[in-house]
ROMIRO-501894 format. One record per residue: y, x, z of N, C-alpha, C, O in turn. Coordinates in steps of 0.2 Angstrom, whole numbers, plus 5000, padded with zeros to 4 digits. Layout:
% ROMIRO-501894
YXZYXZYXZYXZ/...
% end
This chain:
% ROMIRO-501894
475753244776476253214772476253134772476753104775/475853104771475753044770475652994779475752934780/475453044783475453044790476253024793476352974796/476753084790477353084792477753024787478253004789/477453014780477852944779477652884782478152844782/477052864785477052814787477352804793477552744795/477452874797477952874805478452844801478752794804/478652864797479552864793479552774793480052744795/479152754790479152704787479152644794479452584794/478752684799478752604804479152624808479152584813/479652684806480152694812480952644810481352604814/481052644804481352594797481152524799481652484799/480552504801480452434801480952394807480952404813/481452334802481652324802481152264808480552244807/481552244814481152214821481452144820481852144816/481252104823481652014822481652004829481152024832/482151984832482051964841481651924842481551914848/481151894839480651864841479851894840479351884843/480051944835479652004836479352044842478852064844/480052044845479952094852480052064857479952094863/480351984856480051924863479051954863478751994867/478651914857478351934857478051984859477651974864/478152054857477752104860477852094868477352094872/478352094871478652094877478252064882478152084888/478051994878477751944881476951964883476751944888/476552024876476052044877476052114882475652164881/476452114886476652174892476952214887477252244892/477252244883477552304880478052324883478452284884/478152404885478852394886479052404884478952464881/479452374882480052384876480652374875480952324878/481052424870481952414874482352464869482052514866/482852444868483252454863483752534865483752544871/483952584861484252624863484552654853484252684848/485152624854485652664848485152614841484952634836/485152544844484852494837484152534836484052524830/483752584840483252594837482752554844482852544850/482152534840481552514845481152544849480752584846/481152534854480452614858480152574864480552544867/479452584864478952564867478652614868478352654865/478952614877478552644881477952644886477852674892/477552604880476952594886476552654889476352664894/476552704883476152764885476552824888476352884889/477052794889477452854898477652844902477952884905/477452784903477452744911477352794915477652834919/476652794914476452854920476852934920477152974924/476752944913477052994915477853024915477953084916/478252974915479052974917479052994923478852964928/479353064923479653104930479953024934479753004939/480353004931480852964937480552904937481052854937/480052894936479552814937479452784934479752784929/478952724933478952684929479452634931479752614926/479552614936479952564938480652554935480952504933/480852634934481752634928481452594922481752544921/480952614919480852584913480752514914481052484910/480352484918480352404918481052384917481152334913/481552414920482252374923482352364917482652314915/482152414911482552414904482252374900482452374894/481652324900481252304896481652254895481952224899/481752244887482052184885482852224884483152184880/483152274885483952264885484052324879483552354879/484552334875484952394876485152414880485552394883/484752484881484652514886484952594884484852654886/485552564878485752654875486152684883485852724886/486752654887487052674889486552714896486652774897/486252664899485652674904485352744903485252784907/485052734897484552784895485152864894485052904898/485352874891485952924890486452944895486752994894/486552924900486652914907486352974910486553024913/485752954910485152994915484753034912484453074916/484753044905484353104901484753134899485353124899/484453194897484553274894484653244886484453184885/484953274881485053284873484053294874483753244874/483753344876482953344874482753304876482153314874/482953264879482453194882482553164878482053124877/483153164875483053084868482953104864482853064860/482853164862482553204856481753174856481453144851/481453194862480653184863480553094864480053074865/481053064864480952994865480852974855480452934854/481053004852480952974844480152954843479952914839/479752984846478952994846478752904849478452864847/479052904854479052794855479552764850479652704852/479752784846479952734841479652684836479452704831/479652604838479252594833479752544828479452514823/480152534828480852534822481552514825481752534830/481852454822482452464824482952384823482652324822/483352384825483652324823484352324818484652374816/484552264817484952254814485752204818485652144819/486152234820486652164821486552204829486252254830/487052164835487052164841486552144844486452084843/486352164848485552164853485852124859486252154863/485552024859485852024866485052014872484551984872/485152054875484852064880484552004883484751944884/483752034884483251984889483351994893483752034894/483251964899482951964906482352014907481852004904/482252064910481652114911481252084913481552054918/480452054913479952024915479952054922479852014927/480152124924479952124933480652104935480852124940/481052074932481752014937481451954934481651904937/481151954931480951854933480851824924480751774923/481151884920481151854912480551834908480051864907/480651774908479951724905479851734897480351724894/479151744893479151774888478851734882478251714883/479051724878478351674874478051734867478351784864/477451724868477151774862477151744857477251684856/477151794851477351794844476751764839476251794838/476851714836476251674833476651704825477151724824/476051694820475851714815476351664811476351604812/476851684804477251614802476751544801477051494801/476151544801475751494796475651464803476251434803/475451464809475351444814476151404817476251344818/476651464817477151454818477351384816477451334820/477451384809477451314805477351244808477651194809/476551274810476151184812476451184818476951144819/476251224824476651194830477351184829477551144833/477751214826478451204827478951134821479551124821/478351104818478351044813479051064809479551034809/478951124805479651174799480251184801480751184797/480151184811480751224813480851294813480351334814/481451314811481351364811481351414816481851424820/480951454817480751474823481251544826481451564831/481151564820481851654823482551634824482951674825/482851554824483451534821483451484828484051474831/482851454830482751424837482751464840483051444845/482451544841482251574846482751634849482651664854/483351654843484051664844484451654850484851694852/484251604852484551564858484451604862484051644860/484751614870484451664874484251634879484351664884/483751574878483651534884482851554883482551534888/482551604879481951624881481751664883481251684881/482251714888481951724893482151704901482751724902/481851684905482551654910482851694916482551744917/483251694919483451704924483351694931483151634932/483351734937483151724944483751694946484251694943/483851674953484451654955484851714957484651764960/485651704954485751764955486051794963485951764968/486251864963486551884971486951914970487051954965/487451904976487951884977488251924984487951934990/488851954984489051984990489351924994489451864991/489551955001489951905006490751905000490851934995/491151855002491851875002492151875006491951865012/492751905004493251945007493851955005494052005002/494251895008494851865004495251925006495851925004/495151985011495552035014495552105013495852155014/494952085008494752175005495352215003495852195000/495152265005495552325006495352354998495652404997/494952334995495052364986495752364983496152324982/495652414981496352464977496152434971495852464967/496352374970496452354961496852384955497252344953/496752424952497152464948497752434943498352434941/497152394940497252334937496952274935496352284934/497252224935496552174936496752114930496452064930/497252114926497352104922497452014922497751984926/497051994915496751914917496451894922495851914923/496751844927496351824932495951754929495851714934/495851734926495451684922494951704917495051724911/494451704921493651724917493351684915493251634919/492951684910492351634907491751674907491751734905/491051624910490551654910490251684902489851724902/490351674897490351694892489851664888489651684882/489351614892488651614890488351544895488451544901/488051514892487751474898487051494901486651454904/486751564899486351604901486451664905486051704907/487251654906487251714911487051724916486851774919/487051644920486451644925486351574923486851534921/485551534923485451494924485551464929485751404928/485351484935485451464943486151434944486151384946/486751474943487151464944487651394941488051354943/487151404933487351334932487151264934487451214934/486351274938485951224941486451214948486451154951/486651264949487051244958487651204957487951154960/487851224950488551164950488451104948488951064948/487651094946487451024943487150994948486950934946/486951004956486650964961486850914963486350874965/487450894962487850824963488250834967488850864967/487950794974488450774979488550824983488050854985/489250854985489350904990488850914997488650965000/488650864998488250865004487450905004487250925009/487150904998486650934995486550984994485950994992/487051034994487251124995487351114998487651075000/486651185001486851205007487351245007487751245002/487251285015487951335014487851405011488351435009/487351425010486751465006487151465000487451504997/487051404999487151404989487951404991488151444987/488251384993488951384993489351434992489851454988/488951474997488951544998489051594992489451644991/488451564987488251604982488751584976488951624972/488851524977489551494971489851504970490051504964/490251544978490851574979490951624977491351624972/490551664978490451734976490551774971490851824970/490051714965490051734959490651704956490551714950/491251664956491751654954492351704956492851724953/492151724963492651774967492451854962492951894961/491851864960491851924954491951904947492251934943/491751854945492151844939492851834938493151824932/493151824944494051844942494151884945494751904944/493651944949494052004948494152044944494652074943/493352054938493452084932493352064926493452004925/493152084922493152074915492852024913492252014915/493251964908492551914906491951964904491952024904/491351924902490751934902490851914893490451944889/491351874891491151884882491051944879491351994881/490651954875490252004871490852054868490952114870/491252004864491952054863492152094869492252164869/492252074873492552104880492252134882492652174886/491752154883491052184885490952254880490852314882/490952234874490952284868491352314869491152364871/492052314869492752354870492552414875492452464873/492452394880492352424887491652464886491552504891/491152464882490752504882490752534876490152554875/491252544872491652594866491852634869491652684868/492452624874492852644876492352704881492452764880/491952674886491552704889491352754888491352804890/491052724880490652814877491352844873491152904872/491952844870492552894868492552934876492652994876/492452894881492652934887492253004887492453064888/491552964887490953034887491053074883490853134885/491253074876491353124872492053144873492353154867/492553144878493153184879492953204885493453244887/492453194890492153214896491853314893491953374895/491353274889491053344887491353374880491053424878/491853344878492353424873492853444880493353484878/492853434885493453464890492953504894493153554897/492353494893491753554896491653544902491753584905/491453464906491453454912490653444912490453474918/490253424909489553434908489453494911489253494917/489553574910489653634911489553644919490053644923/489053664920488953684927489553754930489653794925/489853764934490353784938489953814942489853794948/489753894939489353934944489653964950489453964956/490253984948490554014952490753984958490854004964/490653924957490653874964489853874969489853864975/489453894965488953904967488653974972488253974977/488954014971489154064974489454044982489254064988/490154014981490353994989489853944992490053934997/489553924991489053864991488553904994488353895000/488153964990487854004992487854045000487454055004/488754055000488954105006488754045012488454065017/489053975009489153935015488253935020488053945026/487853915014487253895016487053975019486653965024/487254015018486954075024487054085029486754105034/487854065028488154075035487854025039487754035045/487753965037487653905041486853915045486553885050/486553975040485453975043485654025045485154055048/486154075045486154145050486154115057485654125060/486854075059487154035064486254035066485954065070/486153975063485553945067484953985070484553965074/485054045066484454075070484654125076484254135081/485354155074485554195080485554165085485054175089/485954095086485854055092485254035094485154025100/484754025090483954025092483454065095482954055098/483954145093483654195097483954205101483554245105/484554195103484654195111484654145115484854145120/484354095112484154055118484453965120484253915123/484853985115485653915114485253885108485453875103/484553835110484253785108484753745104484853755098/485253685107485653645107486153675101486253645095/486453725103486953745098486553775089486753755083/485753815090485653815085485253755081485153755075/485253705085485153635080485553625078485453585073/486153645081486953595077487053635070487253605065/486753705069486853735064486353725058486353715052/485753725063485153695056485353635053485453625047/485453595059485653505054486153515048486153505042/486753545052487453565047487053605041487353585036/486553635040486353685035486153625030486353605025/485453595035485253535030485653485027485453445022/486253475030486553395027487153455021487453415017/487253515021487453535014486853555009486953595004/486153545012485753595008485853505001485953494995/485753475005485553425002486153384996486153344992/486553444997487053414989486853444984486853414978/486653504984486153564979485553524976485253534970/485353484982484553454978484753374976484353324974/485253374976485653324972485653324966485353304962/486353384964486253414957485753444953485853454947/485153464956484753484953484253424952483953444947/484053364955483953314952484053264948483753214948/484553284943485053254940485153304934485353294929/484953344936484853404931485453424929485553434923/485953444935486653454935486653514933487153524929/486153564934486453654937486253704931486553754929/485653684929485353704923485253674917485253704912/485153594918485153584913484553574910484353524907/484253614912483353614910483053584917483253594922/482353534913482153514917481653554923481553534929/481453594921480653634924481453674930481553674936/481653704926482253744930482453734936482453764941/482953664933483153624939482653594944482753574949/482053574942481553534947481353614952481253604958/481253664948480953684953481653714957481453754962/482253714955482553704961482953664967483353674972/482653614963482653544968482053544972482153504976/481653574972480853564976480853634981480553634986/481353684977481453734983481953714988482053754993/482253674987482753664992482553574995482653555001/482353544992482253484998481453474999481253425001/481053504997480353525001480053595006479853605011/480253625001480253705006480853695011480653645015/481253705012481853715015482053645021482153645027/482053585016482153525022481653465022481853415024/480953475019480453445021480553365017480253315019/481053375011481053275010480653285005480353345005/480553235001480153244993480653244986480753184985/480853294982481353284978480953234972481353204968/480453224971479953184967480153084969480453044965/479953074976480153014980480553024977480453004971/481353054978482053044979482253034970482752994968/481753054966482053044959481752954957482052914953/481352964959480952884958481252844960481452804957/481452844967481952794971482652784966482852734963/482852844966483752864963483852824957484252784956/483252844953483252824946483452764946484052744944/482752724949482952644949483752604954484052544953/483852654959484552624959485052634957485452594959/485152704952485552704948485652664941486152674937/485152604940485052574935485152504938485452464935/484952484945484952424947485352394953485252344957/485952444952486252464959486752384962487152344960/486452404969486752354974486152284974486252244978/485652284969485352194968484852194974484552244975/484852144978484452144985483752154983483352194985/483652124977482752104977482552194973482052214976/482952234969482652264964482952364968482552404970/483552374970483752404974483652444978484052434983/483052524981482752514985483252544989483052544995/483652564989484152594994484852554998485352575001/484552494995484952435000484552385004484752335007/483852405004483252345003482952385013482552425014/483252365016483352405022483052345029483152365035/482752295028482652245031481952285035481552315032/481852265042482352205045482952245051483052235057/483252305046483652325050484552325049485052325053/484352295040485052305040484852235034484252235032/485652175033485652135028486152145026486552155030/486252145020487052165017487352075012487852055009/486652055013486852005008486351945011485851955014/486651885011486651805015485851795009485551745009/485751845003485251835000484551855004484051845001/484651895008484151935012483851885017483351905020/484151825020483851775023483351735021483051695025/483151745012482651685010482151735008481851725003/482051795013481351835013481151855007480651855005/481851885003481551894995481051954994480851984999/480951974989480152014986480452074982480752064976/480452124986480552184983480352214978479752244979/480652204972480052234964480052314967479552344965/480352354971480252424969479552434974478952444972/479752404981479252414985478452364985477952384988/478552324983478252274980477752254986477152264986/478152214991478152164995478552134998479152154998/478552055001479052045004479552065011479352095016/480052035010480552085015480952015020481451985020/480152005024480351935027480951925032481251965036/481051885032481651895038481551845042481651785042/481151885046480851875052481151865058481751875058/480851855063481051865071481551935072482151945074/481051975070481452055072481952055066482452055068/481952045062482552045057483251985061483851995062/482851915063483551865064483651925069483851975065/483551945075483851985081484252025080484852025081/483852085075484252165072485052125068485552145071/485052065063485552085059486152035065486752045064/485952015069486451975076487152055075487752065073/486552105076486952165081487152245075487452305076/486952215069486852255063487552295064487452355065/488052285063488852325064488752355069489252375071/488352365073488452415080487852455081487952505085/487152435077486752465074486752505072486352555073/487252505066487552535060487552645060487352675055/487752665065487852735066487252745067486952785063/487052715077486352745079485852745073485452785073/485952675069485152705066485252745060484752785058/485952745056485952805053485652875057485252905054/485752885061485652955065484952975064484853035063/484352925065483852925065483452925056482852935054/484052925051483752895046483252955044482752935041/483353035044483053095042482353075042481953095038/482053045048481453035050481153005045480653025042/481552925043481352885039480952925032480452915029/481552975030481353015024480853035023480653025018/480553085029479853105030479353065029478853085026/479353015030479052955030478852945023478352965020/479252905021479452885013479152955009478652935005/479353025008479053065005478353075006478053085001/478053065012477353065011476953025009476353025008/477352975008477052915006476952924999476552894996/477352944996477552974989476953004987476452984984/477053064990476653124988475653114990475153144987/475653064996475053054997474752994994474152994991/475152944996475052854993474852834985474452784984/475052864982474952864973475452864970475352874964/476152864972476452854968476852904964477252904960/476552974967476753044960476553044958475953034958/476953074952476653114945476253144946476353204948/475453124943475053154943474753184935474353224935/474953134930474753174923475453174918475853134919/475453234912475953224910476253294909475853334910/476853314908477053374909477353394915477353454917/477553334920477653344926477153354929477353364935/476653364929476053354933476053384938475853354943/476253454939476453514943477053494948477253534953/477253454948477753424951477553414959477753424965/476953384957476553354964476153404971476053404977/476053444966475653494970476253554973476353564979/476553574969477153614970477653584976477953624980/477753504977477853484983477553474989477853464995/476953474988476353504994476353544995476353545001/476353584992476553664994477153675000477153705006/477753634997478253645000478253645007478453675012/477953575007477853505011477553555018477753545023/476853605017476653605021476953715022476753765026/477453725017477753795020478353755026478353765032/478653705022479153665028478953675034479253705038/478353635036478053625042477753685045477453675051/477753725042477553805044477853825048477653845054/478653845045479153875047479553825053479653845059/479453755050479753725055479453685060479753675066/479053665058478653655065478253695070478253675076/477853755066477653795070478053855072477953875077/478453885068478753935069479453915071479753975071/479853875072480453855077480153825081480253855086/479953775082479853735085479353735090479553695095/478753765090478153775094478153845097477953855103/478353905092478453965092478953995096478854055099/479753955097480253995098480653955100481253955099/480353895104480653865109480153835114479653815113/480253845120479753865126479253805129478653795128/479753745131479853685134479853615126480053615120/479553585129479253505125479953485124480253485119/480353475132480953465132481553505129482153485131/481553535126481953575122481853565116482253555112/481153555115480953555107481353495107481953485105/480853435108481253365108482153345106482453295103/482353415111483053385112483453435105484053425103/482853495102483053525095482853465091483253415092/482653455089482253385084482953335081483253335076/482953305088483553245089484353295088484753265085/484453335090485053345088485053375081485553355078/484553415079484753435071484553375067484953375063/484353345067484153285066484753225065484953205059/485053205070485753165070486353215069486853195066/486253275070486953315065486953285057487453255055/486353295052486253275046486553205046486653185040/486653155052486753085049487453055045487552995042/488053115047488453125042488353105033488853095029/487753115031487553125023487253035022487352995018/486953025027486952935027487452895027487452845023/487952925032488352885031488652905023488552865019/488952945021489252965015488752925010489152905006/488152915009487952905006487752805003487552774997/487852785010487952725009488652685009488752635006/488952735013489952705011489752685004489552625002/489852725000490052694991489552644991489352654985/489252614993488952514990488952484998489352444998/488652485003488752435007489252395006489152345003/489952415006490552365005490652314999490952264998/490252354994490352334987489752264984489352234987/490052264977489752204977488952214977488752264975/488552124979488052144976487852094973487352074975/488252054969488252014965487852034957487952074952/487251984957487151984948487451934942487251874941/487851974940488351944935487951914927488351904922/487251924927486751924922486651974917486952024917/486351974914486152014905486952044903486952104901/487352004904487852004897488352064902488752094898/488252084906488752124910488452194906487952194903/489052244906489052304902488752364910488752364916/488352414906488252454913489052484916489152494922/489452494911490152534915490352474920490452484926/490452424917490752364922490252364929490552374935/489552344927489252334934489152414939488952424945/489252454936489352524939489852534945489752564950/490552504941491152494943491252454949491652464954/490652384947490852324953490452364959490552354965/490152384958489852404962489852484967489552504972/489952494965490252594968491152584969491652554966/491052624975491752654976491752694977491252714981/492452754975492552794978492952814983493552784985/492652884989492952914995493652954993493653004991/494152924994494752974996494953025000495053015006/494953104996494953135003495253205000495353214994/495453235003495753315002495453364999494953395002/495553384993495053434991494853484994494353504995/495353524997494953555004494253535008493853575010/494253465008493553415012492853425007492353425009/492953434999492653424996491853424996491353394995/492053515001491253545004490753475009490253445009/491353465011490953405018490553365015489953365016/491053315009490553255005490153284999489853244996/490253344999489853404992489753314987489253274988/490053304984490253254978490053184978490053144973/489753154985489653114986490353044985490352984984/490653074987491453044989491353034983490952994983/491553044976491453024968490752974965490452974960/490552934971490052894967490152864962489752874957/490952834962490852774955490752814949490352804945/491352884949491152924944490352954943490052974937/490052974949489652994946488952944944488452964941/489152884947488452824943488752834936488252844932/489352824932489752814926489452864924489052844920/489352934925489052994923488753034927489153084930/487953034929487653044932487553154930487453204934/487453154926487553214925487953284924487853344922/488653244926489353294927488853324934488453304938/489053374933488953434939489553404944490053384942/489353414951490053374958490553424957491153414959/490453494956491053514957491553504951492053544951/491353454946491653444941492053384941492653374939/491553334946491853274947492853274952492853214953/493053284953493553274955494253304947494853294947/493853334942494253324937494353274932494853264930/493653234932493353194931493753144932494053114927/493853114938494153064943495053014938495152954936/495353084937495953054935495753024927496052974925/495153064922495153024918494952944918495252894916/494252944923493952864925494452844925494652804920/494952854931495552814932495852784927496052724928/495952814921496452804915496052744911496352704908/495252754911494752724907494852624911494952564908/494752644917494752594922495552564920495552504918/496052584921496752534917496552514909496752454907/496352544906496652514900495952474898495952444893/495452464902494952394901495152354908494752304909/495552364913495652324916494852314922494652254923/494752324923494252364927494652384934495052434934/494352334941494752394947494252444949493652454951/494752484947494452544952494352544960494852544964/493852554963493752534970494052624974493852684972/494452624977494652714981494752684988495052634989/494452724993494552714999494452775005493952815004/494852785010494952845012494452805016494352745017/494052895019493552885024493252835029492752805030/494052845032493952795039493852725034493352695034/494452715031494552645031493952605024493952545022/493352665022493052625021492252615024491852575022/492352655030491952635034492252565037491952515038/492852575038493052475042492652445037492052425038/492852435031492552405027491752385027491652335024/491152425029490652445027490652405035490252345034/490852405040490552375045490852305045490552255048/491252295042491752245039491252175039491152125042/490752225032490352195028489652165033489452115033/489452215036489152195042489152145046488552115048/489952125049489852055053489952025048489851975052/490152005043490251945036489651925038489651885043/489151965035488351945035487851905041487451865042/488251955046487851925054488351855055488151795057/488851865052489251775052488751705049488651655050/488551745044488151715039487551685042487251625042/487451725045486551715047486751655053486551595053/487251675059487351625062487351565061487151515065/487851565054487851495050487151445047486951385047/486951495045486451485042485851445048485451395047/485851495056485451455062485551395065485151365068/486251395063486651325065486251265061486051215063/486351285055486151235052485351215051485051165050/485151275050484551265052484151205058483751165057/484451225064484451205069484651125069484251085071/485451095065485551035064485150985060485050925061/484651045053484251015050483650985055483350925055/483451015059482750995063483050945066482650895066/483850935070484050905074483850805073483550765076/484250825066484550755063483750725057483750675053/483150795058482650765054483050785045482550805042/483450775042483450765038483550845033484050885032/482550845029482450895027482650905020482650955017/482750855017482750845012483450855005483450844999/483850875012484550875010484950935009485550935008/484351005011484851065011484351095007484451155005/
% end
């Protein structure tokens, strides 16, 4: 009893923002969710979807993000890191793994002397301690084909002079000649998203993320959370028919054609190991993991474990060059004139130089673009063993079972398919090879679908003060297409809705849809919608903007050596 009053009592304790500068500063991770405080140092390791989401969150209100991507039981089990709560509106740090600089918390009597009876929580208010990295920035594109719904006031204020620091230092350089074309670039950028959407004032922001959540509770009283079995079923018919296909023609001989049906089988298996990632289907975590592990390790060889660590963090940090890892594609693809200053990948945690082979690849990157889709399957292979062997699964924890179970899978996969298709039941090297690459590039349909909704979009960092709905919004769009099609994009075409709500089941999403829409008008928010083709123009669009970029960029380069003068770009 007195055990459980003292929990009671330090869950109550009121926090001071200079408190949890402090802890912050002494590594904690720590972050806000519904004005209560939780420090997650002791589940880093063991968070199914990494420690890396939770860095992203250190320092912020983190209700939206966290409720977003957990279960009702997951935030249940989250009270256990509570260590109290706050008072008033929480304006968000900088995460120490983006660059937020931290001061540790001195004792009042200490405080006093160095600070000669200032007052130190009343100075430290301010939001200049923690700082900002430079921000990033998409190409523009006075020609975008975005479907602005509504865009309401085109005159925005940054709301803060901490929204970005960088960006107020570029407007303070002086003489025009002094910015380069880089920074010019990035000037642009970020004034061309601040008139497209919503100021960044608190007020403004706060609406928008009221709204947000009335949305979520008229989402799940209309029973859209509600898994749609019966759709599972045709889903079921489809995937057999599609591995019947494959084997009949594998038994008579028709190598070529049973690859076209295996790839087809894999690139819809893989919307199933979507929702069950996301804990769409059941709901429960053990349930759905292990029916995510039976279909993308047994069956098509990726790692559902990788795919949730990667996913996590780019559902939380979506489109930013540096943090990103599913835009972070160097040196084969740059999407952003920020990828030229060789930045430092927090996921992957090295640099992503741009080198030799990067200036050459991004010259020809729009034409690049398909072939190396085709090829990406392989990448995945890669990536998941890297996962499962390199260190970075879950190895203690209640997932712990998670790791080995995909070993399992990892080496039944390569059973059936590399020894028993592929060694066993195709004659010739030359067949097998030309099996591989065709089932292999039939799946690169799911690449492309899956990069449409962000290549085009922005990847500008608008700072702290941005709400997760709005940066969700500026960044994802959605595919227009026929609901008859919907098997094809199995719910990927519904990105923006389903970043806004990662846990609606897809065959839900297209109900979904016309709410957003409604949400997105009355905050004025554009809704991004584009049909298949025409957002692929866009997506290759975005491709030569960049290689424009880079050109410019060697020009100048080039003039600087020329004329000697280093000193001025």
């Amino acid at each position: 009893m007195a055990s459980f009053s003292a929990s009671t009592a330090r869950k109550d304790a009121v926090l001071a923002r200079r408190q949890i500068e402090g802890l912050i500063a002494e590594g904690r991770s720590i972050f806000i969710v519904d004005g209560k405080v939780f420090k997650a140092d002791a589940w880093l390791d063991f968070h199914p979807g990494g420690p890396k989401a939770i860095s992203h969150m250190v320092g912020r209100d983190a209700t939206d993000e966290v409720k977003a991507l957990h279960s009702p039981e997951a935030l249940a089990r989250m009270s256990n890191y509570q260590i109290g709560r706050i008072e008033g509106r929480w304006t968000n740090f900088l995460p120490p793994i983006q660059g937020g600089k931290f001061r540790v918390y001195l004792d009042p009597e200490t405080t006093d002397a160095l600070w000669a009876g200032k007052n130190l929580e009343q100075d430290s208010s301010s939001e200049g301690t923690s700082t900002e990295p430079s921000p990033i920035f998409e190409p523009a594109d006075g020609a975008s084909g975005l479907r602005q719904r509504h865009l309401g006031d085109t005159t925005r204020t940054r709301a803060s002079s901490t929204t970005s620091i960088s960006s107020v230092e570029l407007s303070e350089v002086g003489s025009p000649t002094k910015v380069s074309p880089m920074d010019r670039k990035t000037q642009e950028e970020i004034e061309l998203d601040l008139s497209r959407y919503p100021s960044l004032d608190a007020k403004v922001q706060d609406e928008i993320v009221q709204k947000y959540r009335l949305l979520n509770e008229r989402i799940r009283a209309e029973g859209l959370y509600q898994c749609n079995y019966s759709a599972y079923a045709y889903e079921l018919c489809r995937y057999t028919l599609l591995f019947s296909l494959f084997l009949v023609f594998l038994r008579r001989g028709w190598y070529c054609t049973s690859a076209v049906f295996l790839g087809m089988f894999w690139h819809q298996l893989v919307f199933t190991a979507h929702d069950a990632g996301h804990m769409g289907i059941t709901h429960d975590f053990t349930k759905d993991t292990i029916i995510g592990i039976v279909v993308a390790d047994f069956i098509g060889g990726l790692s559902l474990g990788w795919w949730k660590r990667s996913h996590n963090v780019h559902h939380i940090v979506t489109n930013s060059p540096e943090h990103d890892p599913d835009i972070e594609l160097m040196p084969f693809f740059a999407l952003s004139h920020r990828f030229f200053e060789s930045l430092n990948s927090t996921y992957y945690d090295f640099n992503m130089t741009y080198d030799a082979a990067a200036k050459f690849l991004v010259q020809y990157q729009s034409y690049l673009y398909y072939p190396i889709l085709c090829l990406g399957r392989f990448n995945l292979y890669r990536l998941s063993w890297l996962y499962l062997f390199g260190g970075q699964a879950i190895r203690k924890g209640p997932a712990w079972w998670t790791r080995w179970f995909e070993i399992a899978g990892q080496l039944f996969f390569w059973s059936w398919f590399g020894y028993g298709v592929l060694y066993c039941s195709i004659p010739t090297w030359t067949a097998r090879v030309a099996f591989v690459l065709i089932s292999h590039i039939v799946t690169a349909p799911l690449h492309v679908q899956i990069t449409l909704s962000h290549y085009a979009m922005s990847t500008a960092d608008l700072g702290t003060h941005e709400s997760f709905p709005q940066k969700m919004l500026r960044t994802t769009m959605d595919v227009e297409c026929p609901q008859w099609l919907d098997f094809f994009h199995g719910g990927l075409q519904f990105q923006a809705i389903h970043h806004l709500y990662p846990r609606i089941p897809r065959h839900n999403l297209r109900r979904t849809q016309k709410l957003v829409q409604q949400f997105c008008d009355e905050v004025s928010i554009p809704y991004a919608l584009y049909g298949f083709v025409e957002g692929n123009k866009e997506v290759i669009g975005r491709l030569g903007e960049v290689t424009r970029q880079a050109a410019i960029l060697a020009e100048c380069q080039r003039a600087i050596v020329q004329s000697g003068d280093f000193g001025m770009h």
